[in-house]
C-alpha positions as CSV (number, residue, x, y, z in Angstrom):
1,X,2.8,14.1,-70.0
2,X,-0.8,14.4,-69.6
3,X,-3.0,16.9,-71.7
4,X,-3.2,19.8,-69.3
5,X,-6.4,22.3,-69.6
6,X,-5.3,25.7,-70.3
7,X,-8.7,27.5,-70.2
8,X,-12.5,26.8,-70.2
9,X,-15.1,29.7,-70.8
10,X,-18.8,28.8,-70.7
11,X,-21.7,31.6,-71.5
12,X,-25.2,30.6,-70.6
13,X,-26.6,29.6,-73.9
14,X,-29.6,31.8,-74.1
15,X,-32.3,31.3,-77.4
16,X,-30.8,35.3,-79.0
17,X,-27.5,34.5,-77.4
18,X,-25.7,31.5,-78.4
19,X,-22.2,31.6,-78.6
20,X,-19.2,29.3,-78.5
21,X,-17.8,27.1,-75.8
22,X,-14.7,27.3,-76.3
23,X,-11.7,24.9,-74.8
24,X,-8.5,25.0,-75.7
25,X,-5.3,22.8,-74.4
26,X,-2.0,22.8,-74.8
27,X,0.4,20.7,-77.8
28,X,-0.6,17.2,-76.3
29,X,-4.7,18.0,-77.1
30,X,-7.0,15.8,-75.5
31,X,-7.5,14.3,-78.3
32,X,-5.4,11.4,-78.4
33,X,-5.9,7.7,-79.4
34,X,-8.0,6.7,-77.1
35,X,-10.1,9.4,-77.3
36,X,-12.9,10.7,-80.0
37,X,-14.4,13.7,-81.4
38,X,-18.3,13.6,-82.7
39,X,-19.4,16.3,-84.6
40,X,-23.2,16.8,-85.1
41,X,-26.4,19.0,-85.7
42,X,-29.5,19.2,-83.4
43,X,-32.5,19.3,-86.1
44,X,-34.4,21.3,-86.7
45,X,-32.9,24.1,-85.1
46,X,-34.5,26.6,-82.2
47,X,-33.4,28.9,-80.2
48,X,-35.5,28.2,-77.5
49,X,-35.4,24.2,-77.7
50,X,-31.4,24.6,-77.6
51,X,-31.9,26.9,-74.9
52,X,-34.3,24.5,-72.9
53,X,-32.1,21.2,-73.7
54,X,-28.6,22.7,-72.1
55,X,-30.4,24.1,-69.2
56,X,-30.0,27.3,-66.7
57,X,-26.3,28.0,-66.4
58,X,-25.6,24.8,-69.1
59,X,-26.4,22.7,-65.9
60,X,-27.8,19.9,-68.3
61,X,-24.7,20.0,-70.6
62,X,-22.8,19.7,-67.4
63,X,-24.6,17.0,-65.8
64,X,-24.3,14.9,-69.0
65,X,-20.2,15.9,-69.3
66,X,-19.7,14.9,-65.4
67,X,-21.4,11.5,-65.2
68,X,-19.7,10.6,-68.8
69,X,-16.5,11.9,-68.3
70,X,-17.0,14.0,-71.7
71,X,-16.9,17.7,-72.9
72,X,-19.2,18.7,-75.4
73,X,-18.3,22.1,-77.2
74,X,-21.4,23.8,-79.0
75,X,-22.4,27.0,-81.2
76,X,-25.8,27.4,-82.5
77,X,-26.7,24.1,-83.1
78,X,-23.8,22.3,-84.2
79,X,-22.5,20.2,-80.9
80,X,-19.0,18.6,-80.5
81,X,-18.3,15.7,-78.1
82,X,-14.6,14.3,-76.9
83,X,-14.4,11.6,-74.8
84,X,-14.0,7.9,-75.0
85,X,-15.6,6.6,-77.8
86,X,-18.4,4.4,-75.7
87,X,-19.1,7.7,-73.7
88,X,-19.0,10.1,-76.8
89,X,-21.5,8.0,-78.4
90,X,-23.4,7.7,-75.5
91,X,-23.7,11.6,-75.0
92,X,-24.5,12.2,-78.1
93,X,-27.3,10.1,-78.7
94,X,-28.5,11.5,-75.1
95,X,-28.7,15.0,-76.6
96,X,-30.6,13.9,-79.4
97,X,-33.2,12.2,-77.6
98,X,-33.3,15.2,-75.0
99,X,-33.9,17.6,-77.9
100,X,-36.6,15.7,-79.4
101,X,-38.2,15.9,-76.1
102,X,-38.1,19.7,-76.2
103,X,-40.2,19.6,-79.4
104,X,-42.8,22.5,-78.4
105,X,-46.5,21.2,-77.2
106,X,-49.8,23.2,-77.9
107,X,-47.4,25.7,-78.9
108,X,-45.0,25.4,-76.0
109,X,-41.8,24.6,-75.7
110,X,-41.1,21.5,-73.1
111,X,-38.2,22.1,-70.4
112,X,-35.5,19.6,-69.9
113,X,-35.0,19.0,-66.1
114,X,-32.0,18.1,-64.4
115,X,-34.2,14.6,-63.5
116,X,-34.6,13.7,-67.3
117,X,-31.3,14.1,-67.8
118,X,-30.3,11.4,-65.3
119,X,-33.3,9.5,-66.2
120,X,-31.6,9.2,-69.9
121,X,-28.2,8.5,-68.7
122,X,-29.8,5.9,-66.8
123,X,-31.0,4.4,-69.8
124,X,-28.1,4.9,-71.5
125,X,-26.1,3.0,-69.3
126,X,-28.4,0.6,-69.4
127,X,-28.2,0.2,-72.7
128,X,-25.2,-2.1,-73.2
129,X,-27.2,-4.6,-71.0
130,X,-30.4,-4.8,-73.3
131,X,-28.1,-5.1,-76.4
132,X,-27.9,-9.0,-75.5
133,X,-31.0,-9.5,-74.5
134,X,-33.3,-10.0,-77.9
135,X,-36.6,-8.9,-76.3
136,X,-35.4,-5.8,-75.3
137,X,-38.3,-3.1,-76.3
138,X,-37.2,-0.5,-78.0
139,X,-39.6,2.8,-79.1
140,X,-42.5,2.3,-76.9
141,X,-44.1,5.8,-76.4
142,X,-47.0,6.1,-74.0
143,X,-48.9,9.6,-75.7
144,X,-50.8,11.6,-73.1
145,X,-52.2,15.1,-74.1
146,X,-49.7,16.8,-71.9
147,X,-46.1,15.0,-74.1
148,X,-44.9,11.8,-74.8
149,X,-43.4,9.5,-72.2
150,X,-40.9,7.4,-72.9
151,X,-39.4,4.3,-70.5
152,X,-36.0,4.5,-69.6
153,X,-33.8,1.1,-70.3
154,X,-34.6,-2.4,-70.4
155,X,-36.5,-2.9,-67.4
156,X,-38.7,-0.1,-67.7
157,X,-39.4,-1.1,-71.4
158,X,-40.1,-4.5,-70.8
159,X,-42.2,-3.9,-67.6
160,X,-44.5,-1.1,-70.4
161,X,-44.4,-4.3,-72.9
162,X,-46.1,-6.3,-69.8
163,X,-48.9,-3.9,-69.1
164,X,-49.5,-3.7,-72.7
165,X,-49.8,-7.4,-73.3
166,X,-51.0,-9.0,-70.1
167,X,-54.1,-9.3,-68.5
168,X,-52.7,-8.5,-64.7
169,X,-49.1,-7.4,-64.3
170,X,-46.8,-6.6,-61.7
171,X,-44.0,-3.9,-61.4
172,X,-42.1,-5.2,-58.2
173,X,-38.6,-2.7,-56.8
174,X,-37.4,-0.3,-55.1
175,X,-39.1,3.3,-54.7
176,X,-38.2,5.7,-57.6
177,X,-38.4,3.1,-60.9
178,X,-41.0,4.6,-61.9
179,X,-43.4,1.8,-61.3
180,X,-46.5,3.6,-60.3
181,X,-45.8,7.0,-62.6
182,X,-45.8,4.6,-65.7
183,X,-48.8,2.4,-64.5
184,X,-51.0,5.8,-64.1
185,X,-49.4,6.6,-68.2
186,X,-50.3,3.4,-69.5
187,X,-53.9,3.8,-67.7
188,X,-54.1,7.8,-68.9
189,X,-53.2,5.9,-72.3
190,X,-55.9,3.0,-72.5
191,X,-58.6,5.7,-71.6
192,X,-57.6,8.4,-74.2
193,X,-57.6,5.6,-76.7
194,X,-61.2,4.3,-75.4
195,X,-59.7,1.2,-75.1
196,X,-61.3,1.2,-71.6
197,X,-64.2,3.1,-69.6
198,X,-62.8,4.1,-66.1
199,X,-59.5,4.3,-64.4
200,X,-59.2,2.8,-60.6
201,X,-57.3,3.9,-58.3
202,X,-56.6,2.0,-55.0
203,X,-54.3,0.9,-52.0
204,X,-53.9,-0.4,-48.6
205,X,-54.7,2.9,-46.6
206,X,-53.0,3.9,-43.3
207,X,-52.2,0.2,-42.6
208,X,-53.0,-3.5,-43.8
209,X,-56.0,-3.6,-41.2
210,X,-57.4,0.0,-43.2
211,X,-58.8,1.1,-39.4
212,X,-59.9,4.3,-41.6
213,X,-62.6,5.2,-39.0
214,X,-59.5,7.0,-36.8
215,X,-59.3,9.8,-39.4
216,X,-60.7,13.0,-39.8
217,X,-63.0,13.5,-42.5
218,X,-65.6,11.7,-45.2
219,X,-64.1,8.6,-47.2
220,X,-62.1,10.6,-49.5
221,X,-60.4,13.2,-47.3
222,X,-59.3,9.9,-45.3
223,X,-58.0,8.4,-48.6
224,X,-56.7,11.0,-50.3
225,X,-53.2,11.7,-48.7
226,X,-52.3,7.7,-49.4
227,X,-52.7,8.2,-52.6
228,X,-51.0,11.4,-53.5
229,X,-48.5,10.3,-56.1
230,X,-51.2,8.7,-58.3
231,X,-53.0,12.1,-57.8
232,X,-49.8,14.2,-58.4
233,X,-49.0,11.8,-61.9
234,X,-53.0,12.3,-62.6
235,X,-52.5,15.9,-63.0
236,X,-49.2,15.8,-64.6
237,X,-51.0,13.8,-67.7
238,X,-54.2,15.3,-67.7
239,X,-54.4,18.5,-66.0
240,X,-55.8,19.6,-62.4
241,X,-59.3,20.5,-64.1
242,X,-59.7,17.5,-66.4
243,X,-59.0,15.4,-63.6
244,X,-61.5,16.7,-61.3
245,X,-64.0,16.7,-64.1
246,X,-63.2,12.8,-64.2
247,X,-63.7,12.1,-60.6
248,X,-67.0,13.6,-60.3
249,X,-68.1,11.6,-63.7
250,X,-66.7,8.1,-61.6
251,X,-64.2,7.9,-64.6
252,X,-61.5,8.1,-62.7
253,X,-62.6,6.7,-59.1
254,X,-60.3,6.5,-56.3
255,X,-61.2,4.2,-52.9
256,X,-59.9,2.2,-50.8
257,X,-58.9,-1.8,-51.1
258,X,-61.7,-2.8,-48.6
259,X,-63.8,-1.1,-50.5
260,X,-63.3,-3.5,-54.0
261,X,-64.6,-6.6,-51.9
262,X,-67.7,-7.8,-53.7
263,X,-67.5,-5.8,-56.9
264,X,-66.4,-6.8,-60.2
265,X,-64.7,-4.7,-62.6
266,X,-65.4,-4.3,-66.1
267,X,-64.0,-2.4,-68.8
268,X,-61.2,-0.9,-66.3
269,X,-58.1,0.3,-65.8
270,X,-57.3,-0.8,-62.3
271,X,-53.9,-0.2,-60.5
272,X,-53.0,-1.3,-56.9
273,X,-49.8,0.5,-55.2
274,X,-48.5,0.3,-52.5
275,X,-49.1,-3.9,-52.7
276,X,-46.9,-5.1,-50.5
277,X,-49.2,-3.7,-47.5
278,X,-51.7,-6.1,-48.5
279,X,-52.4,-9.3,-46.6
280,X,-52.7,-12.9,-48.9
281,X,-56.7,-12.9,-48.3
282,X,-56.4,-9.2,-49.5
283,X,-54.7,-9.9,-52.8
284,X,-56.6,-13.1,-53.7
285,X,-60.1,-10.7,-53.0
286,X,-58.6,-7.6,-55.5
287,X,-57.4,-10.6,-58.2
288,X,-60.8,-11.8,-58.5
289,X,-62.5,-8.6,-58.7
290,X,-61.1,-8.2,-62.7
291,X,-63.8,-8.5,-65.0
292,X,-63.8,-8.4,-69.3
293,X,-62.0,-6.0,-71.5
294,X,-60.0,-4.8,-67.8
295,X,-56.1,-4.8,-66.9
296,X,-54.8,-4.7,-63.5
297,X,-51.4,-3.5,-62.2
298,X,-49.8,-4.3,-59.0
299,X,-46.5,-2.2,-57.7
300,X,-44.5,-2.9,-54.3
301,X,-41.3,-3.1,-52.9
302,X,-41.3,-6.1,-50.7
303,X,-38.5,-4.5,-48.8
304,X,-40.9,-1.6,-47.6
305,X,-43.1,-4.3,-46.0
306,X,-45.3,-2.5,-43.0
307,X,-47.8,-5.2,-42.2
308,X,-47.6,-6.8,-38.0
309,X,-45.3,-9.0,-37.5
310,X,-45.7,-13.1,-38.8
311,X,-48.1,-11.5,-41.1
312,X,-47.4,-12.7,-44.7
313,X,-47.6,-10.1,-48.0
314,X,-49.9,-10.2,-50.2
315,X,-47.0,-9.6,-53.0
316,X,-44.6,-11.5,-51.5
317,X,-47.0,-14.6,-51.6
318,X,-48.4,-13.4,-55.2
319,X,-44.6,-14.0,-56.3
320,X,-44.4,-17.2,-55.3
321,X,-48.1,-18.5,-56.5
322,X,-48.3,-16.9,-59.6
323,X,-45.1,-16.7,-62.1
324,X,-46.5,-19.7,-64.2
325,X,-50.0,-18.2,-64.7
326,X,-51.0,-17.9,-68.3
327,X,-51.6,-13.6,-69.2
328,X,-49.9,-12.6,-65.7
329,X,-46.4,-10.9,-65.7
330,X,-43.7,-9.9,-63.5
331,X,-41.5,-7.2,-64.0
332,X,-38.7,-6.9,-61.3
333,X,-36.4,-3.3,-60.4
334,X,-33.2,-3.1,-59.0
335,X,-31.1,-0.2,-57.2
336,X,-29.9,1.0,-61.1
337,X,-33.1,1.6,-62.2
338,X,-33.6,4.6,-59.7
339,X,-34.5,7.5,-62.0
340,X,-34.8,10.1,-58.9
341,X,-31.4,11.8,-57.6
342,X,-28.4,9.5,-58.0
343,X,-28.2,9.7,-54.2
344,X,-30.9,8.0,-53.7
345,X,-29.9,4.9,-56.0
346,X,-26.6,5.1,-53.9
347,X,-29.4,4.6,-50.5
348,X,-31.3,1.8,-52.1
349,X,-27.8,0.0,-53.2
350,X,-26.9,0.6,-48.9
351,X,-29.8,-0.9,-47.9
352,X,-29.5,-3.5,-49.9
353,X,-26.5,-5.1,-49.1
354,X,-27.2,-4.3,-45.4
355,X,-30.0,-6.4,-45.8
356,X,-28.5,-9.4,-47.8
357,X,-25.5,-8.9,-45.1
358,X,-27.8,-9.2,-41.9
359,X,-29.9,-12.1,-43.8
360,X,-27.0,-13.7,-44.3
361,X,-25.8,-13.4,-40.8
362,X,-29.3,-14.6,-39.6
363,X,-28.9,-17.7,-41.6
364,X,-25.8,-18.1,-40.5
365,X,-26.4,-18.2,-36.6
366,X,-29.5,-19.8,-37.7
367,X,-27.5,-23.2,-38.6
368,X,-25.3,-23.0,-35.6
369,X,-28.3,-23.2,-33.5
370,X,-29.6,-26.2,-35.3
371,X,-26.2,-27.6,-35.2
372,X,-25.9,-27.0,-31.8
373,X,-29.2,-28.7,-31.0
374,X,-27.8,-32.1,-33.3
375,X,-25.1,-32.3,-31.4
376,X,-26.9,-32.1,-27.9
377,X,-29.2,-35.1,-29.3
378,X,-26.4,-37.0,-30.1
379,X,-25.0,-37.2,-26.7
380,X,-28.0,-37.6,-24.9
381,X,-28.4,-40.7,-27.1
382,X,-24.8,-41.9,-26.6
């Protein structure tokens, strides 16, 4: 007989108002040999950060028990986890690492969102994966004056690692892998250091051919909407007014890719999104614009490709000419590393196999035609 639940109670945990959750079963308890029981403390402990880390309604505590298949029982600070012994482990180290990133800022006490919750059971689950692999990067924090960031997993850590150590890097996957949001951290980074003098801000604007002149407005107000999520992960770092104050200085200069041809680029921080817009002759031009003490990185999804037809990427044909060139790096995403809502992992993972399905089809007919065509050679010649 299985363990049956007899009664679960949950109060919203509330910084004067923390209480017990309590669950209780019947004579078979849920915790049987295959199952564990952590016990642990949240350090140091706060009201507020306690309240923050389980969330309106304990929707973060519930999250983390749904997608483990765990229940976590807490008073005060003192947490308990049952579940599987993987998953336990798992959970609890989550909560630990969420807490820490409630530790209060200029004063202020950081949220926990329902998307950095899945963004760290993401990681977690990646985590069995970068166990054997040896240069898996572990502790790499990107410090902004707004918080920390952190990468989640192994390909997030190892694509930071790249930027950090090469020259020109690319971050190459699916939408949502955070490819641009830590590009813009590690730039934010390098300039709060002083370890560079500007940030740079471009990408292929309305289409490959930029025909710009068909918009309303000067050269910015034509830009700007293209380049609203380096804008919008700008102002998450820095601030809406330190941003602006940046802009009109030219620290932080934002243009179009036609607009690099014939410049070189010094002391910078350069990233390109949106890459796999770009025509060859377009990434060979932004390439050799990089210039001493700069870095350069380059995101796309080569499945989002919007250029005319028989056109060839940019990206695509950077991937192919460039893997064995000395200080250039690839980093590659998959469908797991999605860190937005789990749906839309589940929609990249559709697509793909779509894709690899209709590919393979195409492939398929593809050699029945040539087939077809050796055959009718044959008899003619017979």
């Amino acid at each position: 007989m299985s363990a049956r639940l007899i009664s679960l109670k949950r109060t919203q945990i509330t910084p004067t108002n923390l209480v017990w959750v309590h669950i209780r079963h019947n004579r078979e308890t849920i915790l049987s040999n295959t199952l564990e029981k952590l016990a642990f403390d949240l350090e140091p402990a706060d009201g507020q950060r306690l309240a923050n880390l389980c969330g309106p309604f304990d929707d973060n505590i519930k999250q983390i028990e749904r997608r483990l298949g765990v229940e976590i029982i807490y008073r005060n600070h003192a947490f308990q986890v049952v579940g599987k012994a993987i998953n336990a482990n798992a959970a609890r180290a989550i909560l630990k690492d969420l807490y820490i990133e409630t530790a209060p800022v200029k004063g202020k006490v950081n949220d926990i969102l329902p998307d950095q919750v899945h963004l760290a059971i993401q990681g977690c689950k990646l985590l069995e994966q970068a166990e054997s692999h040896k240069d898996y990067v572990q502790d790499i924090n990107i410090k902004t004056k707004r918080g920390v960031i952190k990468p989640r997993g192994e390909n997030q850590s190892s694509y930071v690692a790249n930027i950090l150590n090469s020259d020109i890097s690319f971050g190459i996957g699916p939408a949502g892998t955070g490819k641009t949001y830590l590009a813009v951290a590690c730039a934010v980074d390098a300039l709060e250091r002083q370890e560079i003098r500007r940030i740079l801000l471009t990408r292929p604007a309305v289409e490959a051919g930029e025909k710009l002149g068909f918009l309303p407005g000067d050269l910015s107000q034509k830009v700007d909407p293209y380049l609203r999520p380096l804008y919008d992960a700008l102002f998450e770092m820095l601030g809406f007014e330190k941003v602006e104050r940046l802009i009109e200085r030219n620290v932080i200069e934002i243009a179009p890719l036609a607009y690099m041809r014939g410049r070189t680029l010094n002391d910078a921080f350069v990233i390109l999104d949106e890459s796999q817009n770009t025509t060859v002759e377009q990434m060979k031009m932004f390439l050799t614009r990089i210039g001493f003490n700069s870095k350069a990185v380059i995101t796309g999804d080569i499945t989002q490709i919007d250029l005319p037809r028989h056109t060839k990427s940019g990206l695509r044909h950077a991937i192919e000419v460039l893997p064995n060139v000395d200080d250039i790096s690839f980093s590659f995403f998959q469908a797991q590393d999605v860190v937005r809502h789990p749906v839309v992992a589940r929609i990249v993972q559709a697509y793909e196999a779509f894709e690899h399905k209709e590919q393979t089809k195409q492939a398929a007919e593809q050699r029945a035609r040539l087939a077809a065509k050796e055959d009718a050679a044959s008899g003619d010649n017979a």
